[in-house]
matplotlib code that plots the C-alpha trace (Angstrom):
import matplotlib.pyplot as plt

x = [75.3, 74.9, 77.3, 77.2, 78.8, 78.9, 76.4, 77.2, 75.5, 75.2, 71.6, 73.1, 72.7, 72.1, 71.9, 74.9, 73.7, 75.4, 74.3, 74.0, 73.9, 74.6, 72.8, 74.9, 77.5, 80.8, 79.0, 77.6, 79.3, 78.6, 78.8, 78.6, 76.4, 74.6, 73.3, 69.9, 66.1, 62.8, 61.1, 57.2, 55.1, 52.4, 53.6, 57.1, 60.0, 63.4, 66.9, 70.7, 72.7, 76.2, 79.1, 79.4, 82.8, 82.2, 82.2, 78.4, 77.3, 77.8, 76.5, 73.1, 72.6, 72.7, 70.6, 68.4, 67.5, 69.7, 69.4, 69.3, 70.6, 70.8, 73.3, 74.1, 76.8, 78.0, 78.5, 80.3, 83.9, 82.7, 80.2, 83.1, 85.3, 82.8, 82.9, 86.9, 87.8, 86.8, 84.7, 87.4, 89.5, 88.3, 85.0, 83.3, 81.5, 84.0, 87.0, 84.3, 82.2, 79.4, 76.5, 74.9, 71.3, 69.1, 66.6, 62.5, 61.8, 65.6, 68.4, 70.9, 72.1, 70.9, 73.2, 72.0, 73.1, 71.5, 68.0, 66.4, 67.3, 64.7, 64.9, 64.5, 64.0, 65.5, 62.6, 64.7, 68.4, 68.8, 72.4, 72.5, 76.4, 78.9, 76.3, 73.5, 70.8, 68.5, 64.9, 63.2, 60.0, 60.7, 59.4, 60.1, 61.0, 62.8, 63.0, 65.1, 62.8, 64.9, 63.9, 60.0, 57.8, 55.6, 52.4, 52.9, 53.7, 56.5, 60.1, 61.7, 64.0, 65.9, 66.9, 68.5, 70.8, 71.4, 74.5, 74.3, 77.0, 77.1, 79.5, 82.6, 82.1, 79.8, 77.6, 75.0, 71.5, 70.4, 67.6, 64.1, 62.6, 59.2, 57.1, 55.9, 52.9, 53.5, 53.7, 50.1, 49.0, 46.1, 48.6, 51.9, 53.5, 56.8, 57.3, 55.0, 57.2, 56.9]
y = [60.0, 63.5, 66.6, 69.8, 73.0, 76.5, 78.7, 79.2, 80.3, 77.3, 77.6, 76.4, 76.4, 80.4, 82.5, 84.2, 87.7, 90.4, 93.8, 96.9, 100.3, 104.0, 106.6, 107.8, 106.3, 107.3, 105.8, 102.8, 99.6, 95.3, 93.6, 90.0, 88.9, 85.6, 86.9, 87.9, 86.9, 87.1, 88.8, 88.9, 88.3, 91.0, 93.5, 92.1, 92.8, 91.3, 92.0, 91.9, 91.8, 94.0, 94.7, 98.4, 98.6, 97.2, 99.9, 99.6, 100.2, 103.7, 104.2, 102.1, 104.3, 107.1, 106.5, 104.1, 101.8, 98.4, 95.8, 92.1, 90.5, 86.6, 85.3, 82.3, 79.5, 81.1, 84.7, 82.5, 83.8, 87.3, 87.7, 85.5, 88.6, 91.3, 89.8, 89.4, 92.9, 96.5, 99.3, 101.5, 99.9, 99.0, 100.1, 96.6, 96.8, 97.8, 95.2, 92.4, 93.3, 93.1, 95.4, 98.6, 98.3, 101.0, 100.2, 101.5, 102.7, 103.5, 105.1, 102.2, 100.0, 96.6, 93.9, 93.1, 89.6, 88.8, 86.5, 88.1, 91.8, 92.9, 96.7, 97.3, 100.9, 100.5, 100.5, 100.4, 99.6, 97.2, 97.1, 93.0, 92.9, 91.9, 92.8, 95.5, 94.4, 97.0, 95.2, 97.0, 97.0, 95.2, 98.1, 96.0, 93.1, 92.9, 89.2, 88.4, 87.3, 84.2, 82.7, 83.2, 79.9, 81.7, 79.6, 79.9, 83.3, 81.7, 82.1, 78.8, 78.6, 75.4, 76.5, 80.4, 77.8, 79.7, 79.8, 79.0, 79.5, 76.6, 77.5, 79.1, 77.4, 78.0, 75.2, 75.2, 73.9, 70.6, 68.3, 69.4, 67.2, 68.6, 71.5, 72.8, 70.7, 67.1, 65.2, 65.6, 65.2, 62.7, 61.3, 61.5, 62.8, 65.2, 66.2, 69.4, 70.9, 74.9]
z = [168.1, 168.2, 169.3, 170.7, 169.4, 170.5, 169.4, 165.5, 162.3, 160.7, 158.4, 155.0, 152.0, 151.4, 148.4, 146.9, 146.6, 144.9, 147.0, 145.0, 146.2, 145.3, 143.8, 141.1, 139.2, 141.0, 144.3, 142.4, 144.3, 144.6, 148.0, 147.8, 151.0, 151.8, 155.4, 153.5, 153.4, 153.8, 156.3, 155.3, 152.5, 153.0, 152.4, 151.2, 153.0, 153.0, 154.9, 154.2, 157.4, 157.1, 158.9, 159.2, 158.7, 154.8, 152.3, 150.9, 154.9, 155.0, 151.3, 151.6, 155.5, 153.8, 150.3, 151.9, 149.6, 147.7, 145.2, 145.9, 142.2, 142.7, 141.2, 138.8, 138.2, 135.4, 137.6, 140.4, 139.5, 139.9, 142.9, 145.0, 143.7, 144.9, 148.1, 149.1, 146.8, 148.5, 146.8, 148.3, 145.7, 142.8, 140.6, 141.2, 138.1, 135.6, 137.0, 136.5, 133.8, 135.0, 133.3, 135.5, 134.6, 135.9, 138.5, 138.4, 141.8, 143.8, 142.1, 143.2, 140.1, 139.2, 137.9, 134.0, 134.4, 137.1, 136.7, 139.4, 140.9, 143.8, 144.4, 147.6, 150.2, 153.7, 156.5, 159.3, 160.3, 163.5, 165.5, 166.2, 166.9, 164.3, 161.5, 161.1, 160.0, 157.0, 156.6, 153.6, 151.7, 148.1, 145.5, 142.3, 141.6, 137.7, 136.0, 132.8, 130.3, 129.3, 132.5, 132.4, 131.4, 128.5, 129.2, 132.4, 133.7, 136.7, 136.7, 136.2, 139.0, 137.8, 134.5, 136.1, 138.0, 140.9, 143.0, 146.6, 149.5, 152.2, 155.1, 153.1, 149.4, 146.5, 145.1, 142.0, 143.1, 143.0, 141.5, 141.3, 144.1, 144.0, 144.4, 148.0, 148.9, 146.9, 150.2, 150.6, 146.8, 146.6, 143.9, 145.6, 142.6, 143.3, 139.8, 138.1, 136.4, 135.8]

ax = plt.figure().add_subplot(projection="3d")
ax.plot(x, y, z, "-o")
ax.set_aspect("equal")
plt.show()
């Protein structure tokens, strides 16, 4: 049997997503957010939803543009620090190590170790209640090399382990099950890898 709840926000697993923002290095800063996604393909946008009284709000309002740096198992430690630690505080960066890596198209930093950054320039910001939502055009996307199939050309997803957050806990990602459209193969067959 079923139950009913109260209205919630309850669409787990997310990505752990370290925010980065500033335009110069005294500003630079990390919020860790999972309230982020994709908003259209063509052109590609994305969003990160924010409460405006975090300390990256005011920063990525006024610059207008972010970086999305997914985040792996082995960063876990840090991004859950980014996101219980303020940039009021502490220089994000330098208490956990983390490598500034210069962006191509927006002044914010990137996160070096990160397998996947996506710069991103703020389209428009929308009040929604607790959070603000900034959708953006993505301007560049920059993948570590390490990760990249070399006959292929794809980014091997599996092998970056990504960290996700489910409902208040971080969690690696799971088996490969099988790509998007194997449950209408002629052959059935779930498995092509990258």
């Amino acid at each position: 049997m079923r139950q009913d709840w109260k209205p919630g926000t309850l669409i787990y697993p997310l990505p752990a997503i370290l925010v980065s923002c500033g335009s110069q290095p005294e500003d630079y800063n990390l919020l860790t957010a999972s309230w982020v996604g994709t908003i259209c393909s063509q052109p590609p946008m994305c969003y990160v939803s924010i409460r405006p009284e975090r300390h990256s709000y005011p920063i990525i309002k006024e610059t207008g543009e972010f970086g999305l740096n997914l985040t792996t198992v082995a960063m876990a430690r840090e991004t859950d620090w980014c996101g219980v630690r303020s940039g009021k505080d502490y220089d994000k960066f330098a208490e956990t190590g983390l490598t500034v890596e210069p962006a191509k198209l927006i002044k914010a930093p990137l996160v070096a170790e990160s397998p996947i950054s996506i710069e991103c320039k703020v389209r428009e910001i929308i009040p929604l209640g607790s959070h603000d939502m900034f959708m953006a055009d993505v301007v560049n996307i920059r993948a570590d090399e390490q990760y990249i199939n070399p006959e292929t050309g794809s980014f091997d997803m599996e092998r970056a382990n990504l960290l996700a957050y489910s409902h208040g806990e971080y969690f690696a990602l799971g088996d490969f099950l099988g790509y998007f459209g194997w449950s209408v193969k002629k052959d059935k067959a779930p498995a092509r890898r990258r």
